[in-house]
N, C-alpha and C positions, 0 to 999 in steps of 0.2 A: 681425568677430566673433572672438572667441579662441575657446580649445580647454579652457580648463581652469576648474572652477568649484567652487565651496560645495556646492551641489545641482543633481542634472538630474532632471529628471522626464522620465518615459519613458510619454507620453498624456496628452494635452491636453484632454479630454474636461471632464463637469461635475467629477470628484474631482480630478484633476489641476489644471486650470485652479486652481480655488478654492487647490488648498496652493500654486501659484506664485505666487500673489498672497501667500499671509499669508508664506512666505517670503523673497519678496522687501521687503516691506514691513516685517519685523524686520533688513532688509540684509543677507540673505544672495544673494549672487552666484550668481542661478540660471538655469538654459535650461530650457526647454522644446521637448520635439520631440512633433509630432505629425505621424501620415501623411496625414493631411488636414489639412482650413483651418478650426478650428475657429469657431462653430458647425456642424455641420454633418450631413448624413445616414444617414453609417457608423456612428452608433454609436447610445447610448441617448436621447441627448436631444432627438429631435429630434423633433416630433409638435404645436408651440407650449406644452404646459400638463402641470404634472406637480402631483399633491396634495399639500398638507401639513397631516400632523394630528399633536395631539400624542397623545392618549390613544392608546399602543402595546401591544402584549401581545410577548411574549417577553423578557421584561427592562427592571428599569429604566432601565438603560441608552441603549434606545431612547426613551424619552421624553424623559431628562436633554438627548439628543444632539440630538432633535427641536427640545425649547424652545430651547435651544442658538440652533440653526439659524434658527429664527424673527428673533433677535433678530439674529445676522451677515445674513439676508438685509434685515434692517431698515436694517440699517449700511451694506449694499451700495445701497440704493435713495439716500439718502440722500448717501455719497458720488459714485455714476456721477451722478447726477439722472434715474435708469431708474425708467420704473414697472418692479415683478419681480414684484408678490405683491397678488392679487387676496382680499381677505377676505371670501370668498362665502359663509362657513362650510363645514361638511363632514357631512353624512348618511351615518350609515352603516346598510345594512336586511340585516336575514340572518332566517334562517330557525334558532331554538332548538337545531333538533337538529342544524345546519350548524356553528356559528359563537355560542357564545356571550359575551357582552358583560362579562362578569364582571372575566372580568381586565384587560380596558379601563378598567372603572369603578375597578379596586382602583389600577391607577396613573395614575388620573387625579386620585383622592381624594389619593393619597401625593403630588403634587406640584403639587395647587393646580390642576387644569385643570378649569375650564368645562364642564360636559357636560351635555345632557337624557336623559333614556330616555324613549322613547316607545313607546305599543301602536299597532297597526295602525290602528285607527281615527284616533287623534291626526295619524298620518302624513299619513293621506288628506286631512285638512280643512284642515293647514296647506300642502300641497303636494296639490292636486286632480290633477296630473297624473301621479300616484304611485298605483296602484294593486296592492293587495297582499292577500294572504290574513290571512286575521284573527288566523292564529298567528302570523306578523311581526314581527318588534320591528326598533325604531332607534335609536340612540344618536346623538344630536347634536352638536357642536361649534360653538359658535359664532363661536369664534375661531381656527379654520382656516381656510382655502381652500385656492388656488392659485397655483402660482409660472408664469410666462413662460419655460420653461424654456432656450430658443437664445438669450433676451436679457440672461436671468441667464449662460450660457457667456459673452457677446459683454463686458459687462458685468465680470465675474472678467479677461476677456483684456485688457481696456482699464486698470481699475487695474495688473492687473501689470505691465502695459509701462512705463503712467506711474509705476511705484515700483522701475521698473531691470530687471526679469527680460528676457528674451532667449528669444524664440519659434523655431523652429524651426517651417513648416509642409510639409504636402507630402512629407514627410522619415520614410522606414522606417528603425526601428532593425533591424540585421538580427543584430548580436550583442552582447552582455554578456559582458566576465570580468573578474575581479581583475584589478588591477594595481597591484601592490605594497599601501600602505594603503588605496586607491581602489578605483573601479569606474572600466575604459574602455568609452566607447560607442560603437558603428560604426554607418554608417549606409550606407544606398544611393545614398550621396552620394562615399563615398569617403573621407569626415571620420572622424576619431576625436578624441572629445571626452572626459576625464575628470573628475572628479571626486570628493570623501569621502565623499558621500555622493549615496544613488540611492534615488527613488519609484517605484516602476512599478504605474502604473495603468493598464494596457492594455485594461481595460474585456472585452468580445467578443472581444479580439484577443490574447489572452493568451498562445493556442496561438505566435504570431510569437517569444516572448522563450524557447521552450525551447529549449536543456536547459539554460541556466542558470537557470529557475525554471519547476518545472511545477505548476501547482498544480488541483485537481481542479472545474474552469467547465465548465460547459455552455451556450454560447451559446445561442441559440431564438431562431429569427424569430417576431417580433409584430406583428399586424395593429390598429389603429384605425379606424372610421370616424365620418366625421359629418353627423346624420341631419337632413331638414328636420323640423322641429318649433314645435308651435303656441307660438308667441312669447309669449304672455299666461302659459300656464302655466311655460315652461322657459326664458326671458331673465334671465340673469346678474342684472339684477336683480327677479330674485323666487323664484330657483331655484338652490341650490348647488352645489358639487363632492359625489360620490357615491361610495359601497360598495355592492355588492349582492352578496350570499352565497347563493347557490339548489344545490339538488341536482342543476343543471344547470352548476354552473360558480359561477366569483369573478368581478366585472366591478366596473368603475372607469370612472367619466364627471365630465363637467362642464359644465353650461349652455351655451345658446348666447349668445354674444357678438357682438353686431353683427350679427346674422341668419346667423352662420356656422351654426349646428346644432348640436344638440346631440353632444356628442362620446363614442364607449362606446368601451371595450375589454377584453378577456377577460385576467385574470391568469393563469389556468392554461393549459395545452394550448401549442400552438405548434407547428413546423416543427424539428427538430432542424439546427444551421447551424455551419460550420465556415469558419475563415479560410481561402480561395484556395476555396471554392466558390459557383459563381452564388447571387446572393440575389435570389430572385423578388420580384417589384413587387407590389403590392395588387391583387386581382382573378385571381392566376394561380391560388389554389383557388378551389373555389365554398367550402368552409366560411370564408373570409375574411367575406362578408358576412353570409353565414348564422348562425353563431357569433353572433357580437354582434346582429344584426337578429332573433331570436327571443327573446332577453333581452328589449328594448325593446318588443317586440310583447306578452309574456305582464307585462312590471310597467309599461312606461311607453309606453301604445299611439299616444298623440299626439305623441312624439317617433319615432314609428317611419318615418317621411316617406321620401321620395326622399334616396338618399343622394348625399351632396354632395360628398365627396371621401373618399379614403383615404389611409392612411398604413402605410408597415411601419420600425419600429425593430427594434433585439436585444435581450432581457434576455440578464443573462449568471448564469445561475443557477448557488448552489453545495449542495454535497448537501440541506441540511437550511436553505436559504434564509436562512440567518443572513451578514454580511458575511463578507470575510478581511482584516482590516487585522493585521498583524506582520510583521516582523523574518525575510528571509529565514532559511530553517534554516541556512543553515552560515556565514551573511555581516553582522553585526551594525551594516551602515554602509547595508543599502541595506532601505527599506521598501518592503514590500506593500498594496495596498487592491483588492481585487477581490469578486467575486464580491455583490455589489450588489441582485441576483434581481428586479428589477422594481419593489422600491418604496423605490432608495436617494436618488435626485435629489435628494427634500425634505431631506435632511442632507447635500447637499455641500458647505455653508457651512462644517458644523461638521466634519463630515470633515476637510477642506482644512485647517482648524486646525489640527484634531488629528495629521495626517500634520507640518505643520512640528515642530511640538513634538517627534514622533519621531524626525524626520532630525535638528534642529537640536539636542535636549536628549537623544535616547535613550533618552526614558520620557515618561508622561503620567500627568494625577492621576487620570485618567476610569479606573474597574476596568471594561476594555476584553476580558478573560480568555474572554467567552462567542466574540470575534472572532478566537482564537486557533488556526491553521492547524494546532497541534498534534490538535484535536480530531480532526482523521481520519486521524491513525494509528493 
């Protein structure tokens, strides 16, 4: 392996991975280091299944980036020969004075996206397993679902390799500085490797790359689990990926598969988590199962079953839950993508893009400005 390169990406995770590949695949000479083997259970992707819907609220942006995405992870299934992305469609159920649907619908109208609205009652007769208060609404997607989320990482890793990039696993970056036009990268290997240009997507682990880039994440352990449930109303096929918005909490599931269970978990709340501290395993609170198992008991009683297994990832949340993709503040050669907050997986196709474009071109057409690091100063 040499030392010196086009681009290094610093985390190999779903955002990383994806821009090594489009990277490498416009020929630029790049490494990747990660401190694990990616796929794998340190970071966010890991859990089997993450949602993808297009109809976004906070900007069009998010939607552009969504459809986007649909279509590179189309590309990817297509060249690995990987299933990635399960069209189960997407339900989403809130509660009016939670969560209203409006500005979903206004950028799903602005760019051609498929959608239903539905009232409570509608819900209940198309989905009998779905049980809701009559003030309820839903908004549908039919051309949503779900991506494979460790086999879309696995998947990104395998084109990149086969289009030249150079992986690095196992491998702590312990420091970043200038070096002369460049960025040098050290590692806990003893290596120092440079390059023009530098991505750092450190995902949860952000805190490892200061003080040469500190940027305002909040890690959070996050719990999943997945419940036995009655097969006829909640199997994959007759049952999609889920929103549920309650004055109890935000929660996010998707069908059972293969008699695995139905799968919930809670967006908001969490464990406050820091790199170099123990990360507790599923089960070490009791709100682990309770959280999500009180959801399913008051909307979805027949998927409230024995639970079958658990899982814990990290979101890596930033103040106000929007991404941070830019141009470190004082260094115009090396990119940022962090802060991701729990619902960025479905666009690391188009992320990963848009990260080359960055390093490789120094700008992009996408008006990316709401993702801009400046906002918190």
């Amino acid at each position: 392996m040499c030392t010196s390169y086009d681009v290094i990406v610093i985390g190999a995770g779903s955002m990383g991975m994806s821009a090594g590949y489009y990277l490498a695949k416009r020929g630029a000479k790049t490494l990747l280091i990660d401190a694990f083997d990616p796929p794998h259970n340190n970071g966010s992707h890991n859990g089997d299944t993450r949602l993808i819907r297009h109809a976004y609220p906070g900007g069009a942006i998010y939607t552009e980036l969504a459809l986007r995405s649909h279509e590179l992870w189309n590309e990817l299934e297509a060249e690995s020969g990987e299933k990635l992305l399960v069209a189960s469609g997407v339900l989403n159920l809130a509660a009016p004075d939670i969560i209203s649907f409006a500005e979903k619908l206004g950028s799903a109208a602005a760019f051609g996206v498929e959608t239903e609205y539905l009232k409570a009652d509608e819900i209940r007769k198309r989905w009998p397993g779905v049980q809701l208060p009559e003030f309820y609404e839903g908004l549908y997607e039919p051309n949503a679902g779900y991506l494979l989320s460790e086999r879309c990482v696995a998947a990104y890793r395998n084109q990149a390799i086969a289009a030249g990039a150079e992986l690095l696993i196992n491998t702590r970056t312990t420091k970043l500085e200038k070096d002369g036009e460049g960025v040098a990268v050290y590692t806990d290997k003893g290596d120092v490797y440079r390059a023009g240009k530098v991505i750092v997507s450190a995902g949860a682990w952000f805190k490892t790359v200061e003080p040469f880039l500190t940027l305002p994440i909040q890690p959070i352990r996050k719990t999943v689990g997945w419940f036995q449930a009655e097969e006829s109303l909640f199997d994959e096929s007759v049952f999609p990926g889920f929103t549920l918005s309650t004055s109890n909490g935000g929660y996010y599931g998707f069908p059972s598969s293969g008699g695995s269970g139905l799968k919930i978990g809670r967006h908001d709340t969490g464990v406050l988590w820091q790199p170099g501290e123990e990360f507790q395993p599923f089960g070490s609170y009791t709100e682990d199962e309770a959280d999500i198992r009180q959801a399913l008991e008051s909307f979805m009683p027949k998927a409230a079953g024995k639970l079958l297994r658990g899982a814990v990832c990290k979101y890596e949340f930033s103040p106000d839950e929007d991404f941070i993709i830019d141009f470190h503040p004082e260094l115009s050669n090396v990119v940022i993508a962090g802060g991701f907050s729990g619902h960025g997986f479905k666009f690391a196709s188009s992320v990963g893009e848009l990260l080359a474009d960055l390093a490789l071109k120094g700008s992009t057409t996408r008006d990316i400005g709401i993702f801009s690091l400046s906002r918190f100063r």
